[in-house]
RODO-2510 file (C-alpha; in nm, 4 decimals, decimal comma):
residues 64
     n   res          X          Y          Z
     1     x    -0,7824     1,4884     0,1153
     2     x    -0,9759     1,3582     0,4174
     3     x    -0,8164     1,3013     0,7410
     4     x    -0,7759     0,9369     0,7130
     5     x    -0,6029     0,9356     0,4221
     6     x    -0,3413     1,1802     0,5329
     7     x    -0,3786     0,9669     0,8739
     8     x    -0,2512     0,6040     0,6496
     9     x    -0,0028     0,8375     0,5021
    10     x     0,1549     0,9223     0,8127
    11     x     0,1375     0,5435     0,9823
    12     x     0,3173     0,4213     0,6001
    13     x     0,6227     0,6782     0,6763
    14     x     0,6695     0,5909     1,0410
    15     x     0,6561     0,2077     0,9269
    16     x     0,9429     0,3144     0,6387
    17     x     1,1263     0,4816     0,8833
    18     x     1,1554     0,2192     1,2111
    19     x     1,2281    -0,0391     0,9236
    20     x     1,4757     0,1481     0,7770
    21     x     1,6324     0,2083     1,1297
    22     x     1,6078    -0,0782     1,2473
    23     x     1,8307    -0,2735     0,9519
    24     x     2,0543     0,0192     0,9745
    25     x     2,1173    -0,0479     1,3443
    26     x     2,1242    -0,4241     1,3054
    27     x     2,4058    -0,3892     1,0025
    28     x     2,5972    -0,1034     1,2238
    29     x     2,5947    -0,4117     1,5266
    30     x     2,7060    -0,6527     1,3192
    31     x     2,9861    -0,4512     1,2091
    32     x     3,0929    -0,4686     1,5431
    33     x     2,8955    -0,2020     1,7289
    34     x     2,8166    -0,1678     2,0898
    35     x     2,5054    -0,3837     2,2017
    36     x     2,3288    -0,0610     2,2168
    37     x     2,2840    -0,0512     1,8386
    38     x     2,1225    -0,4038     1,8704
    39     x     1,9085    -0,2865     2,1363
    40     x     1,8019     0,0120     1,9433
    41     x     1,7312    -0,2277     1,6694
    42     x     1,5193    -0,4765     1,8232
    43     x     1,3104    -0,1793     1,9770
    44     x     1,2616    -0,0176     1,6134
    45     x     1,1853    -0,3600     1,4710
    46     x     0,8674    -0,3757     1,7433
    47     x     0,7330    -0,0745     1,6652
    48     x     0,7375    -0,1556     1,3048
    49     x     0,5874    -0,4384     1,3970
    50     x     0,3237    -0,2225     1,6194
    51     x     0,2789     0,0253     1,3065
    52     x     0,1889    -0,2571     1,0740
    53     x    -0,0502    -0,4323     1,2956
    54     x    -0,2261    -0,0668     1,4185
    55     x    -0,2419     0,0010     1,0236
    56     x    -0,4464    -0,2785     0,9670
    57     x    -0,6985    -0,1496     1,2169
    58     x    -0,7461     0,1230     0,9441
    59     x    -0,8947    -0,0730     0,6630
    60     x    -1,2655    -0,0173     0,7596
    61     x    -1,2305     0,3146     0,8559
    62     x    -1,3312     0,6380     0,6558
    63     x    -1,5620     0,4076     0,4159
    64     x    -1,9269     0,4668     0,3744
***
């Protein structure tokens, strides 16, 4: 396996996870949860947002 690939891997899982956070936060706010869950969501939602956009960066990279 070559470094990128295990480098996409690792970018795919964080993106999974903040996602996954993020809703879980959002639904645990609107259940009536402290606005720190909200806050916590909104931050997860940017990184995922961050992930996605750095993993785009990747598409050139590693090709000969």
């Amino acid at each position: 396996m070559r470094l990128i690939t295990a480098h996409r891997i690792l970018i795919t899982a964080g993106i999974l996870f903040f996602a996954f956070f993020a809703g879980w936060r959002l639904r645990r706010y609107l259940g009536g949860a402290p606005t720190s869950d909200l806050v916590q969501s909104v931050v997860s939602a940017a990184v995922t947002v961050g992930l996605i956009l750095y993993y785009r960066t990747l598409r050139g990279w590693g090709q000969r």
